[in-house]
N, CA, C and O atoms as a CHARMM CRD file, in Angstrom:
* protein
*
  356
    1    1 UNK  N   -114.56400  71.95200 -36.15200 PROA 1      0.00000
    2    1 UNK  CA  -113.33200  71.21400 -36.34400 PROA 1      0.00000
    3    1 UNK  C   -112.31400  71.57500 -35.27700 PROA 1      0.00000
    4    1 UNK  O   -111.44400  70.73900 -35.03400 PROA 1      0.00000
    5    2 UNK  N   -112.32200  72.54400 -34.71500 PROA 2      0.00000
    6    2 UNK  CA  -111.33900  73.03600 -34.36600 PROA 2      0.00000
    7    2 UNK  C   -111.79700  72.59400 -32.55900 PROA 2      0.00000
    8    2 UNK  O   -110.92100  72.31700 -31.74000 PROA 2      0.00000
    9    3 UNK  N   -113.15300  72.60800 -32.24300 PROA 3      0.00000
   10    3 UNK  CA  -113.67100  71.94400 -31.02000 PROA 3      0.00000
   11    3 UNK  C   -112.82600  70.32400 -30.91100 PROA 3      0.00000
   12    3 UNK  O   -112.19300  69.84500 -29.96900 PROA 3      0.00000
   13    4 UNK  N   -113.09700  69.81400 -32.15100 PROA 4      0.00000
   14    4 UNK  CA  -112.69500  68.32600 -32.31500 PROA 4      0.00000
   15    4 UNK  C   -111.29300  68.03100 -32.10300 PROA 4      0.00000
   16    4 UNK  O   -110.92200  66.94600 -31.65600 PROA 4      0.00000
   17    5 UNK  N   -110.44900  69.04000 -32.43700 PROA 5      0.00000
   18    5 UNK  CA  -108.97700  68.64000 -32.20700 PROA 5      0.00000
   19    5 UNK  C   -108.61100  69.26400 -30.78300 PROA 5      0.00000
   20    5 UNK  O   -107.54400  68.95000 -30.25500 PROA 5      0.00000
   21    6 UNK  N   -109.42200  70.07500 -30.21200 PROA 6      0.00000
   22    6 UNK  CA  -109.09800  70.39500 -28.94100 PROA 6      0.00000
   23    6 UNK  C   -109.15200  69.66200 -27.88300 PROA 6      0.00000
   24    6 UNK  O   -108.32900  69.61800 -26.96900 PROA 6      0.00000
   25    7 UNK  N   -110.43300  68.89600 -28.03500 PROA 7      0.00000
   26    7 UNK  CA  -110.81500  68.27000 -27.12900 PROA 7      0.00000
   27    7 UNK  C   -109.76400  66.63000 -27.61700 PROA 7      0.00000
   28    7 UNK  O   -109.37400  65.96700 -26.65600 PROA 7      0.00000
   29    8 UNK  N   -109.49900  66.26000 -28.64500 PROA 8      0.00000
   30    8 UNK  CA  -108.43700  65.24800 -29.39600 PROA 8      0.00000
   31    8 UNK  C   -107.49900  65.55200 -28.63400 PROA 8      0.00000
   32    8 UNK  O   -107.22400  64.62500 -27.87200 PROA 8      0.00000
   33    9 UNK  N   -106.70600  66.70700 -28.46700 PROA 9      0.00000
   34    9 UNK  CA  -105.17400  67.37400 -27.97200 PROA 9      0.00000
   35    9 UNK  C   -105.63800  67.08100 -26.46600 PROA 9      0.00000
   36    9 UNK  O   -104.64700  66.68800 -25.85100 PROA 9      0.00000
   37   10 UNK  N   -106.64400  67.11700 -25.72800 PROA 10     0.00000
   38   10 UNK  CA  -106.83900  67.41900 -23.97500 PROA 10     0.00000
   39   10 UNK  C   -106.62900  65.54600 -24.03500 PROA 10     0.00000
   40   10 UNK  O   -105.65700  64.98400 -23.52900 PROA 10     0.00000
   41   11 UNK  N   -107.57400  64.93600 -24.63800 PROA 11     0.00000
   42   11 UNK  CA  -107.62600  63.53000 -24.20000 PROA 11     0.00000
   43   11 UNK  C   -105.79000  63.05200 -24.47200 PROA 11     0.00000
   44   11 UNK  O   -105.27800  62.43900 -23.53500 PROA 11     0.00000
   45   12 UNK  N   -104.90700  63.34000 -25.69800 PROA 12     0.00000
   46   12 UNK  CA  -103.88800  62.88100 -25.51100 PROA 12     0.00000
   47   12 UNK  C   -102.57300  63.33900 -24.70700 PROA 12     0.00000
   48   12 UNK  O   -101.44600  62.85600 -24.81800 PROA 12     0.00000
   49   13 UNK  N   -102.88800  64.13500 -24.07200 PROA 13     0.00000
   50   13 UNK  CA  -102.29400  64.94300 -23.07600 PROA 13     0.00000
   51   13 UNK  C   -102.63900  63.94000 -21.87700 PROA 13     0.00000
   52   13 UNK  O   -101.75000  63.31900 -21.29300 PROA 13     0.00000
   53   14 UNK  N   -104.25300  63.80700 -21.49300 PROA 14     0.00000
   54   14 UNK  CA  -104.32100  63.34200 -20.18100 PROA 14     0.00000
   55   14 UNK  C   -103.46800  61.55500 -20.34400 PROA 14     0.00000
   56   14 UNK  O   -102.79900  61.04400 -19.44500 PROA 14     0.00000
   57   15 UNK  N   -103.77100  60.87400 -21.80700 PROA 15     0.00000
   58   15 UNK  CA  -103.08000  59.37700 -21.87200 PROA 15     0.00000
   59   15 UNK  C   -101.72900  59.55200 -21.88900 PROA 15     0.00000
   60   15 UNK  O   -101.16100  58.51400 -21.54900 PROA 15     0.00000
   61   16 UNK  N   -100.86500  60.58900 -22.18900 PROA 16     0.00000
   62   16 UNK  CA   -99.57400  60.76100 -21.71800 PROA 16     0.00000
   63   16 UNK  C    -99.24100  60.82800 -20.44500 PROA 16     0.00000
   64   16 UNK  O    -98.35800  60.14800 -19.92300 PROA 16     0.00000
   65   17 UNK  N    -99.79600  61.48600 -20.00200 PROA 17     0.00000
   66   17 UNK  CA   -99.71200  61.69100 -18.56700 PROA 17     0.00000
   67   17 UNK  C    -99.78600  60.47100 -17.64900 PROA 17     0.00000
   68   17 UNK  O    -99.02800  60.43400 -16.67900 PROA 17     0.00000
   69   18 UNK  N   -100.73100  59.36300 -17.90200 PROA 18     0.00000
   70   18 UNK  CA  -101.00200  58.25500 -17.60100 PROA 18     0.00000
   71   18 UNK  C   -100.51300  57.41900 -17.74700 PROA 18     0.00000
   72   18 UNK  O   -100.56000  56.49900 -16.93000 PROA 18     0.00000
   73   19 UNK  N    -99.91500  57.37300 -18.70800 PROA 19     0.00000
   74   19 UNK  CA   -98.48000  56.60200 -19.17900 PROA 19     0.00000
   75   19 UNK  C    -97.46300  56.76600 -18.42600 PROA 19     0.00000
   76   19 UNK  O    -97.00000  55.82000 -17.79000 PROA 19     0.00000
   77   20 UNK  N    -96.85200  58.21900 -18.36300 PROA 20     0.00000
   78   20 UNK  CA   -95.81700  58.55300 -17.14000 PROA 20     0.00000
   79   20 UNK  C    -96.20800  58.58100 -15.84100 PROA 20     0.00000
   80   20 UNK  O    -95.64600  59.25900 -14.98100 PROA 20     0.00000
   81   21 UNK  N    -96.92000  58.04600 -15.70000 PROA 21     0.00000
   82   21 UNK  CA   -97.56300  58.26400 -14.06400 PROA 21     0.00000
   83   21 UNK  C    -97.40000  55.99300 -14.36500 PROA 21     0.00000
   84   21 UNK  O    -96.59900  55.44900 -13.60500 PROA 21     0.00000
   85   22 UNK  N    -97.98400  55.27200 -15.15400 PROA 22     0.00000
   86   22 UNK  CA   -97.50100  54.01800 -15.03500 PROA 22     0.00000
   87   22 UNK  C    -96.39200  53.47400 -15.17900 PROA 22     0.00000
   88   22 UNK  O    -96.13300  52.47300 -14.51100 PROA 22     0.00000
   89   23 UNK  N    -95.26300  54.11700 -16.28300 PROA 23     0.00000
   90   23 UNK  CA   -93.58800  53.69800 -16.31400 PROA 23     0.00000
   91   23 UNK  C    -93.11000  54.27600 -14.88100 PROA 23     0.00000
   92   23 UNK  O    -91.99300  53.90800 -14.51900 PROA 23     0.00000
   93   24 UNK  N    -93.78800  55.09000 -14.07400 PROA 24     0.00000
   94   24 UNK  CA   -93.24700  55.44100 -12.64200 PROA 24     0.00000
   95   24 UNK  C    -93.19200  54.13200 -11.64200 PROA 24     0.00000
   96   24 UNK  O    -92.43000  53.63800 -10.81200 PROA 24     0.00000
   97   25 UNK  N    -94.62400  53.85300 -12.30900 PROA 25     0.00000
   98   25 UNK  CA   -94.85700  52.52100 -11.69000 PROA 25     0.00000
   99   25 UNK  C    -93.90300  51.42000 -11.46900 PROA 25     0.00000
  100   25 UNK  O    -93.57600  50.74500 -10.49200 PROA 25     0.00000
  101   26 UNK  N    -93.47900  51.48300 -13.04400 PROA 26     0.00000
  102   26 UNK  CA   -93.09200  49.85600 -13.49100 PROA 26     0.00000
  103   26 UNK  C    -91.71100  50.17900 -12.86900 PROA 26     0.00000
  104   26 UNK  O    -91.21800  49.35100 -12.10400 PROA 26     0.00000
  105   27 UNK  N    -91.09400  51.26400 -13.13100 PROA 27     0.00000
  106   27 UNK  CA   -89.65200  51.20500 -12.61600 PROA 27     0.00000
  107   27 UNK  C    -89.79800  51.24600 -10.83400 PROA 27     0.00000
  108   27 UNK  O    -88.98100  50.53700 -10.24700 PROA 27     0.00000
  109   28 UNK  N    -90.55600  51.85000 -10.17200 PROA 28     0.00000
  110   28 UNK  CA   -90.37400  52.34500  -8.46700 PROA 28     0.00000
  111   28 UNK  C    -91.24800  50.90200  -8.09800 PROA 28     0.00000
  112   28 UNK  O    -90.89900  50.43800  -7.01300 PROA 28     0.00000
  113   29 UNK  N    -92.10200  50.27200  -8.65900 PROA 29     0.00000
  114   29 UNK  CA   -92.70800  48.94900  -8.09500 PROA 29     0.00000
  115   29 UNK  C    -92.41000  48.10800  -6.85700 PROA 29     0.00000
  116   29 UNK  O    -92.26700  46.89700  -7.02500 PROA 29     0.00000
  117   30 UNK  N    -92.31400  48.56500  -5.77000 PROA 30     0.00000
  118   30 UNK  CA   -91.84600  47.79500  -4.63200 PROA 30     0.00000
  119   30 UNK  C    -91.94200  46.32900  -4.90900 PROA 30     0.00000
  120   30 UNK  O    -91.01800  45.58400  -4.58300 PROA 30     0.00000
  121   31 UNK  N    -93.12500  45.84200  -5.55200 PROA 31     0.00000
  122   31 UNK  CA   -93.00500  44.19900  -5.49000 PROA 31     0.00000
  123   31 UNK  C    -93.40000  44.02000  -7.65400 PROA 31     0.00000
  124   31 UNK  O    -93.74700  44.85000  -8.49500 PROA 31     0.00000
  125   32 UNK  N    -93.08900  42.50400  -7.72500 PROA 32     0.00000
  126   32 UNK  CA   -93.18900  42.80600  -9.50500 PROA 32     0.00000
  127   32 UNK  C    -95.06300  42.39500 -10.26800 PROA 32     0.00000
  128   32 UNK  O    -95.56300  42.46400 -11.39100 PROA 32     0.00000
  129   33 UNK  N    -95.63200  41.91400  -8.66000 PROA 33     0.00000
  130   33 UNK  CA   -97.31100  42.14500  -9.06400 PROA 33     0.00000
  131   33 UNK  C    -97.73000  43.61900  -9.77600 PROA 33     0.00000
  132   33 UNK  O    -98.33000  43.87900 -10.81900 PROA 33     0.00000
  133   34 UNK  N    -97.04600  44.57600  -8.57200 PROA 34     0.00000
  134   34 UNK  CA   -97.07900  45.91800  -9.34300 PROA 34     0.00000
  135   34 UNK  C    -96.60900  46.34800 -10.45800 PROA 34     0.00000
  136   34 UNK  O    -97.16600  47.30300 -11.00000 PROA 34     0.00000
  137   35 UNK  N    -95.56700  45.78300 -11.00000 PROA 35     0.00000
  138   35 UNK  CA   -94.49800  46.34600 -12.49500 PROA 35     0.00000
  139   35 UNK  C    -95.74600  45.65900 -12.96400 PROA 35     0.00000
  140   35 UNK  O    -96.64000  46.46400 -13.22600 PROA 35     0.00000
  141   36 UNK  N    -95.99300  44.67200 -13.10400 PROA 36     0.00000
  142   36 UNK  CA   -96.98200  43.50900 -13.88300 PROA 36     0.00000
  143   36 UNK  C    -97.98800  44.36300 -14.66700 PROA 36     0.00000
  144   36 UNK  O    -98.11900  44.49700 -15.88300 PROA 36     0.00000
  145   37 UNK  N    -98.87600  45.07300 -13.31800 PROA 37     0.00000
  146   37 UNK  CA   -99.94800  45.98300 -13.30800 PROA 37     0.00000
  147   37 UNK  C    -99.56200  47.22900 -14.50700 PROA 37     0.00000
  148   37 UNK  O   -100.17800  47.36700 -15.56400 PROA 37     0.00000
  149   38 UNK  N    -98.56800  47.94900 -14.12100 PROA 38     0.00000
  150   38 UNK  CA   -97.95600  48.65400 -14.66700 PROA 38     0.00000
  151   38 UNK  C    -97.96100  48.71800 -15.97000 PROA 38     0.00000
  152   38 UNK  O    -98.56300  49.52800 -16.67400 PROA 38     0.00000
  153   39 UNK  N    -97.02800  47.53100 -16.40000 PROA 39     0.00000
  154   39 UNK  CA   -97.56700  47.22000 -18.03700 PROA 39     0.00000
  155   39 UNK  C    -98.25900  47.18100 -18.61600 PROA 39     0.00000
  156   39 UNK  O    -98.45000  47.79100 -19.66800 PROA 39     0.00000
  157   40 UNK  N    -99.10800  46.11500 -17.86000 PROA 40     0.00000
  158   40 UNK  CA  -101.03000  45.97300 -18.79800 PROA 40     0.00000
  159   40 UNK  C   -101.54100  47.26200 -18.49800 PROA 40     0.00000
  160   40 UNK  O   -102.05700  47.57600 -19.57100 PROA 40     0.00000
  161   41 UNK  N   -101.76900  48.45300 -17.50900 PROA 41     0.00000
  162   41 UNK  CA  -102.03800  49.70300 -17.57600 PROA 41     0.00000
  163   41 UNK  C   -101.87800  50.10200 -19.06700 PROA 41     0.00000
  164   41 UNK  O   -102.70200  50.12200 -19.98200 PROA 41     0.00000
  165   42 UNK  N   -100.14800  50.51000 -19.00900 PROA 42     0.00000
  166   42 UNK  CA   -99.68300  50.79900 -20.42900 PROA 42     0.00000
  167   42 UNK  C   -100.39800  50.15300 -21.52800 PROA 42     0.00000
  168   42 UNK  O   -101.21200  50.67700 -22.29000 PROA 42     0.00000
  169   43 UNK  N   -100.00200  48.99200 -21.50800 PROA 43     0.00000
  170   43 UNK  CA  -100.49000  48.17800 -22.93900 PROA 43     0.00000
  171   43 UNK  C   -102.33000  48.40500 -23.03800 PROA 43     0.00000
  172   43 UNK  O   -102.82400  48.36000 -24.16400 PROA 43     0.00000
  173   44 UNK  N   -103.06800  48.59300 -22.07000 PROA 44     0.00000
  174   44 UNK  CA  -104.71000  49.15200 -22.07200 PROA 44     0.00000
  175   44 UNK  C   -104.61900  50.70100 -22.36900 PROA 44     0.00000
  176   44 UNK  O   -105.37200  51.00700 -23.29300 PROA 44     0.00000
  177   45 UNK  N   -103.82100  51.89700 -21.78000 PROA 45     0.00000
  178   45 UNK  CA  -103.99500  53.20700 -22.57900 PROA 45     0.00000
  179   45 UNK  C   -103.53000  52.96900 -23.61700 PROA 45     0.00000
  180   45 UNK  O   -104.30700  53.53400 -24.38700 PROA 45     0.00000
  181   46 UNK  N   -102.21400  52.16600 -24.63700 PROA 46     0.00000
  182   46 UNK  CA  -102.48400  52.14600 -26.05100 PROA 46     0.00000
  183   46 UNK  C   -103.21700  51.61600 -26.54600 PROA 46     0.00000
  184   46 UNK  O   -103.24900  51.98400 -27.72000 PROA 46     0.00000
  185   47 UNK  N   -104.14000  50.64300 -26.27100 PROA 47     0.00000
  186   47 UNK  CA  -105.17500  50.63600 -26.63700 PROA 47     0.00000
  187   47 UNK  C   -106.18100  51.80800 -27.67900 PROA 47     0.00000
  188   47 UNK  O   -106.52400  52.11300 -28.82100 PROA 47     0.00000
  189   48 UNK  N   -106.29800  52.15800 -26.02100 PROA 48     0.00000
  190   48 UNK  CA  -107.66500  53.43500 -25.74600 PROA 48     0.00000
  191   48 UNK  C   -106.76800  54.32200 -26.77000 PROA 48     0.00000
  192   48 UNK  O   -107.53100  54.71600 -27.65100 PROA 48     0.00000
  193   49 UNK  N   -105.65800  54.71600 -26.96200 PROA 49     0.00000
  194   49 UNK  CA  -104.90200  55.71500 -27.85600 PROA 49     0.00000
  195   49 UNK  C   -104.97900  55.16600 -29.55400 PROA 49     0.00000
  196   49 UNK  O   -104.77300  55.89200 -30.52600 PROA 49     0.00000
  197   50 UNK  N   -105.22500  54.13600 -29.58100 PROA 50     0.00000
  198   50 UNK  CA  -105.33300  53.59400 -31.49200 PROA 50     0.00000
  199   50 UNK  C   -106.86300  53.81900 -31.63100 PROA 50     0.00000
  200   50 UNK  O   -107.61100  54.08600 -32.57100 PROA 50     0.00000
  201   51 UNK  N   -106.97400  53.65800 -30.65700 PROA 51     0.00000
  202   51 UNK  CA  -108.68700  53.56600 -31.06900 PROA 51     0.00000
  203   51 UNK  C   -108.97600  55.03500 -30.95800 PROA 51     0.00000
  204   51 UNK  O   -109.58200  55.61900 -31.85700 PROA 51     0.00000
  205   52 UNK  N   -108.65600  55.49700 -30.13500 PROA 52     0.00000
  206   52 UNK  CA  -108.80900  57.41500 -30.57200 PROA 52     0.00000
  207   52 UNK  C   -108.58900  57.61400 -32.00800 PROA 52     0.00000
  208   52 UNK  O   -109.50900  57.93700 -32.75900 PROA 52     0.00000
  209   53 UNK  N   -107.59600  57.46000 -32.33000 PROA 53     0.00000
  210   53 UNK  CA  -106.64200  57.42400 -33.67300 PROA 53     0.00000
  211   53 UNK  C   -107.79100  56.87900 -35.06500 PROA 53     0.00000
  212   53 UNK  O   -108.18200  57.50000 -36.05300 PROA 53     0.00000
  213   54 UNK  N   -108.03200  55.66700 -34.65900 PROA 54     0.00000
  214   54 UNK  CA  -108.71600  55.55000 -35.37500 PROA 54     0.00000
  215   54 UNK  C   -110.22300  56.23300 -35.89500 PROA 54     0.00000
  216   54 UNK  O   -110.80100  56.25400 -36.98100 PROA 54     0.00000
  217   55 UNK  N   -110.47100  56.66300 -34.81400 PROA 55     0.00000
  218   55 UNK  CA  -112.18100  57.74500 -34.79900 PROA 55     0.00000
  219   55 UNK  C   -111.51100  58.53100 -35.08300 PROA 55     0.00000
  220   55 UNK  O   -111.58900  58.42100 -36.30700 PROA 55     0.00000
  221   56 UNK  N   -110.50000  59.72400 -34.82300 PROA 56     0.00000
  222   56 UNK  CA  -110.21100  60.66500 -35.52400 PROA 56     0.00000
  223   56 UNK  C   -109.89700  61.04900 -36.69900 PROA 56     0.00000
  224   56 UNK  O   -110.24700  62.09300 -37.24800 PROA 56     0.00000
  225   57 UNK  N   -108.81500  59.69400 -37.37100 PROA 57     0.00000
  226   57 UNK  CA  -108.70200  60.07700 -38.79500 PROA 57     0.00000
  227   57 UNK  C   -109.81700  58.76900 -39.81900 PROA 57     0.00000
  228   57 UNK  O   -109.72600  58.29000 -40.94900 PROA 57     0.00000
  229   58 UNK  N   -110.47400  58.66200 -39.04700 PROA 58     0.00000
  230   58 UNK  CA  -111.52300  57.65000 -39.78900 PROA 58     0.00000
  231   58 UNK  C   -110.80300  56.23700 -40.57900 PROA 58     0.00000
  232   58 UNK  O   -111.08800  55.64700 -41.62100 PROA 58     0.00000
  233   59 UNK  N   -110.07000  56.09400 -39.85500 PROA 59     0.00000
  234   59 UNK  CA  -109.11200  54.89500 -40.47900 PROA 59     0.00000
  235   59 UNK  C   -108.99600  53.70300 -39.54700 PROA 59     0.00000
  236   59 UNK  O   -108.33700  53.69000 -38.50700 PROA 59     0.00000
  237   60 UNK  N   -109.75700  52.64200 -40.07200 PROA 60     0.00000
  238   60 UNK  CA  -109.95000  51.45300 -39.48900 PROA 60     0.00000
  239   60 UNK  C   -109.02500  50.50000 -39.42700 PROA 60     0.00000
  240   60 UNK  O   -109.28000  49.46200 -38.81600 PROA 60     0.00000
  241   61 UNK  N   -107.78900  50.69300 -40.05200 PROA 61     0.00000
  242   61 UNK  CA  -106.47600  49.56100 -39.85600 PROA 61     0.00000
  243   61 UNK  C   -106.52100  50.27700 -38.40100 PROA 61     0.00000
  244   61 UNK  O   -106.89000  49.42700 -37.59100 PROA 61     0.00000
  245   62 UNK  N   -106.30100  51.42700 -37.81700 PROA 62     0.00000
  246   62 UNK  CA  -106.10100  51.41200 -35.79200 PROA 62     0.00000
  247   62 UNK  C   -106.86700  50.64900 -35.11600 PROA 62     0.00000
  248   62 UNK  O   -106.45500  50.29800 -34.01100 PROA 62     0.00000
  249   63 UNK  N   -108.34100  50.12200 -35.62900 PROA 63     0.00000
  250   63 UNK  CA  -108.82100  49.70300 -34.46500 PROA 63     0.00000
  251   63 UNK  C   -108.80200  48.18600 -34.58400 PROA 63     0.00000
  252   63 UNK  O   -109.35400  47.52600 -33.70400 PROA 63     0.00000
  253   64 UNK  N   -108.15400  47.53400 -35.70100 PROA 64     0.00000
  254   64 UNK  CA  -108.18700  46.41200 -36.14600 PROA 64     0.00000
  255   64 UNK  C   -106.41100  46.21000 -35.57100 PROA 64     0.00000
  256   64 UNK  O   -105.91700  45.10200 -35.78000 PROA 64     0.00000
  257   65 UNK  N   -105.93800  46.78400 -35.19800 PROA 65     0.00000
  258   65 UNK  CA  -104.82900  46.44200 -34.78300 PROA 65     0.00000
  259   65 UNK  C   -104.57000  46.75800 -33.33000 PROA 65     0.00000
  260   65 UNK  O   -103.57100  46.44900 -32.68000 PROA 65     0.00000
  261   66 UNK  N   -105.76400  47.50500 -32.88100 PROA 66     0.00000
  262   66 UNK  CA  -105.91600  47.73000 -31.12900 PROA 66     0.00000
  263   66 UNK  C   -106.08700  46.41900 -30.92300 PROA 66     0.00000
  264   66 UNK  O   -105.40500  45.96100 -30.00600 PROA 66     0.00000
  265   67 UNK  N   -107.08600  45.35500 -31.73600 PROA 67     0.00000
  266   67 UNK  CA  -107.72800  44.35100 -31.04500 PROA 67     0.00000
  267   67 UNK  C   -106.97300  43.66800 -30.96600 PROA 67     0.00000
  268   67 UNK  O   -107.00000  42.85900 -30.03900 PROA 67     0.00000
  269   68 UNK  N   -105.91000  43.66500 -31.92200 PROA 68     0.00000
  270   68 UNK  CA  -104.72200  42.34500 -32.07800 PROA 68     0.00000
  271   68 UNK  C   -103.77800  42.52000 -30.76500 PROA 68     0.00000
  272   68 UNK  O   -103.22700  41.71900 -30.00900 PROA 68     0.00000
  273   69 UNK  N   -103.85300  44.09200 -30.85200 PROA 69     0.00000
  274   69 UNK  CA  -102.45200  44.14900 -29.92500 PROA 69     0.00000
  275   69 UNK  C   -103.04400  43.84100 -28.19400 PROA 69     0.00000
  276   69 UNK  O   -102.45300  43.51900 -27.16300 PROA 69     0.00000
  277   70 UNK  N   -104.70700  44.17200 -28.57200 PROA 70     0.00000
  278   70 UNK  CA  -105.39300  43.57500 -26.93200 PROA 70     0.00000
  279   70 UNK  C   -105.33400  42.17000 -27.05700 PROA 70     0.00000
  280   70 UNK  O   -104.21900  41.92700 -26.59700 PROA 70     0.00000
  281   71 UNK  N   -105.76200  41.25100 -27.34100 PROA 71     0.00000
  282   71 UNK  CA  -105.76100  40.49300 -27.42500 PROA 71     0.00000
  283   71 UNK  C   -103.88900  39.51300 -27.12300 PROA 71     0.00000
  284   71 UNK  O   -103.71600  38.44200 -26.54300 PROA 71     0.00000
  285   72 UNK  N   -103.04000  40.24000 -27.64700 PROA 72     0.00000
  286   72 UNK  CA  -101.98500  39.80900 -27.28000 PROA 72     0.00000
  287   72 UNK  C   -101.37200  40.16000 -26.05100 PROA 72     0.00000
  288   72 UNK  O   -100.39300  39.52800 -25.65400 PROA 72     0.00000
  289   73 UNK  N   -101.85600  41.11900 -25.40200 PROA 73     0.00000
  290   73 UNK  CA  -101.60600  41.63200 -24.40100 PROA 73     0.00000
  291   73 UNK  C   -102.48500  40.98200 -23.78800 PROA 73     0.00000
  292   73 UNK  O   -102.05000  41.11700 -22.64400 PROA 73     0.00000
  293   74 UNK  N   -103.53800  40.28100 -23.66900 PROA 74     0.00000
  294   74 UNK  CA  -104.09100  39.76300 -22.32500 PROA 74     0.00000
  295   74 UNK  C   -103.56900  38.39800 -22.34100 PROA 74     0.00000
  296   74 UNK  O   -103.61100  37.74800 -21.29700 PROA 74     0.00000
  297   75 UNK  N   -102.92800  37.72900 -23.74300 PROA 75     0.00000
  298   75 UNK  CA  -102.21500  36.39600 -23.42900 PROA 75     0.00000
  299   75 UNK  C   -100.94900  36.59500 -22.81600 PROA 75     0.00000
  300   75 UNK  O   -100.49500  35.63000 -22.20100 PROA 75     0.00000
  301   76 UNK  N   -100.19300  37.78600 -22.85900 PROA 76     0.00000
  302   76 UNK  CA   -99.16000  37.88200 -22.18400 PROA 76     0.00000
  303   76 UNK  C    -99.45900  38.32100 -20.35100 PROA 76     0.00000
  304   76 UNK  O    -98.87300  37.95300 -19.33300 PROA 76     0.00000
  305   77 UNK  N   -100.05100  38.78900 -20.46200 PROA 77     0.00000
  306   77 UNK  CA  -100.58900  39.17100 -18.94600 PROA 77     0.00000
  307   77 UNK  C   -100.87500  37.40700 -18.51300 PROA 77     0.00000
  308   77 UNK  O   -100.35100  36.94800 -17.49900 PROA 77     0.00000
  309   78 UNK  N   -101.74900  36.55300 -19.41100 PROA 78     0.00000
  310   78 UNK  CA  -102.16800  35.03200 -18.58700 PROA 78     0.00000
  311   78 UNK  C   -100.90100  34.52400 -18.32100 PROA 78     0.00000
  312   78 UNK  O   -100.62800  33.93500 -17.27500 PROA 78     0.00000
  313   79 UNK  N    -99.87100  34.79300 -19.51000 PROA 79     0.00000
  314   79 UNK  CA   -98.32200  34.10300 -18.91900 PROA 79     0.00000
  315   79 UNK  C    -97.53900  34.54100 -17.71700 PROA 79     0.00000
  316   79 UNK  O    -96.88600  33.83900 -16.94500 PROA 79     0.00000
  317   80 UNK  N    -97.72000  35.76000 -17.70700 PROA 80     0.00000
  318   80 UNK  CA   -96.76200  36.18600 -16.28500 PROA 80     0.00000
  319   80 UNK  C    -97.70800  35.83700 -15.33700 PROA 80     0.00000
  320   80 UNK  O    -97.11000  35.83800 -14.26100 PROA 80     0.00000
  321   81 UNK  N    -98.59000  35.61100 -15.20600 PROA 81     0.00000
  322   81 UNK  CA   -99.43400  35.61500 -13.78400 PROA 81     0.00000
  323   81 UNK  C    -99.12000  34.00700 -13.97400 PROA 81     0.00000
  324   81 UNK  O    -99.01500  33.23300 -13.02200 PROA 81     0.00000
  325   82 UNK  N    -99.07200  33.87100 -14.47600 PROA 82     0.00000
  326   82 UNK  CA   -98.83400  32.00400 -14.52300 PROA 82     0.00000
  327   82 UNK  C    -97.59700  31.81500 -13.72600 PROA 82     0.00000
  328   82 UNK  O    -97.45000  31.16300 -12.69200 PROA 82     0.00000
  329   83 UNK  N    -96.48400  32.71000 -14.59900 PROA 83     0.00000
  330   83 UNK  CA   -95.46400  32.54600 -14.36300 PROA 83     0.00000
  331   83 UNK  C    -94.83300  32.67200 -12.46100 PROA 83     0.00000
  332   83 UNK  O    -94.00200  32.10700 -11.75000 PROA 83     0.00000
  333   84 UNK  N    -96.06900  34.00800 -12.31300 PROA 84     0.00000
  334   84 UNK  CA   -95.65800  34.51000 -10.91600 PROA 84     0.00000
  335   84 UNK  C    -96.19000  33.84000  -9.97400 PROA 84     0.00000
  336   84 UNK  O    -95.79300  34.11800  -8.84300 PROA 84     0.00000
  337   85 UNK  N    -97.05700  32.94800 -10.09300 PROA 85     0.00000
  338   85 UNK  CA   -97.80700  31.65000  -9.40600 PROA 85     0.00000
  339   85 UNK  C    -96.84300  30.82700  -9.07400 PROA 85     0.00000
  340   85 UNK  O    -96.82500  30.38400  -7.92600 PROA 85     0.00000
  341   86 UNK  N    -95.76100  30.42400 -10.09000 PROA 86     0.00000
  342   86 UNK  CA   -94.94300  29.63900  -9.92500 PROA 86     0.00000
  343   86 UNK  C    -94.93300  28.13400 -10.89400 PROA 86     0.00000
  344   86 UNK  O    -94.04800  27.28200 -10.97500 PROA 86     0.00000
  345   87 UNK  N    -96.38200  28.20900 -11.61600 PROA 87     0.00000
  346   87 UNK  CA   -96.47500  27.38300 -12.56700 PROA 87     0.00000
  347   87 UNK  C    -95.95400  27.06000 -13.99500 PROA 87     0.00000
  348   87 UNK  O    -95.77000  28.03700 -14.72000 PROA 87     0.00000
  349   88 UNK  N    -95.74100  26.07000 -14.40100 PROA 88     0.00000
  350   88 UNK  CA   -94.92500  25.84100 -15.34600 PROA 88     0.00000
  351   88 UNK  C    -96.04000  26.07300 -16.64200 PROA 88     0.00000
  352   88 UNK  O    -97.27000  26.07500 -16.59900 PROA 88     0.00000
  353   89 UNK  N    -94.92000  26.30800 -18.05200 PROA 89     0.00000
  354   89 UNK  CA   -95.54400  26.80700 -19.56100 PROA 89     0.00000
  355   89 UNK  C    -95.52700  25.29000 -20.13600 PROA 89     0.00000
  356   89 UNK  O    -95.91100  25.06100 -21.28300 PROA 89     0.00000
């Protein structure tokens, strides 16, 4: 047990880290393709972070709500790239 939360504590350490290494992103972004990137980064490590969540405490509302929140996150990603094309909604 105690292997299991260690190695639990290293993986959410390194998705923090990854997180602050992408809001570096989104704010210093020389152009807004990059902030863009930035986000969906973010919005893909929470992902990968519910779904940890969910294997760890064996509770399946996390991974049933990773999919929702992926899933909404890749329709928002099709809108800004739409948007940054220059095409109309």
């Amino acid at each position: 047990m105690t292997e299991w939360f260690t190695t639990l504590l290293l993986v959410i350490t390194v998705l923090t880290l990854s997180i602050i290494m992408a809001i570096i992103r989104v704010f210093r972004g020389p152009t807004t393709p990059d902030r863009v990137v930035g986000v969906d980064t973010i919005n893909t490590i929470v992902i990968v972070a519910m779904v940890l969540f969910g294997a760890a405490y064996q509770e399946v509302i996390y991974i049933d709500v990773a999919i929702v929140y992926a899933f909404l996150s890749f329709i928002a990603t099709l809108f800004i790239a739409k948007y940054l094309e220059g095409g109309e909604f």
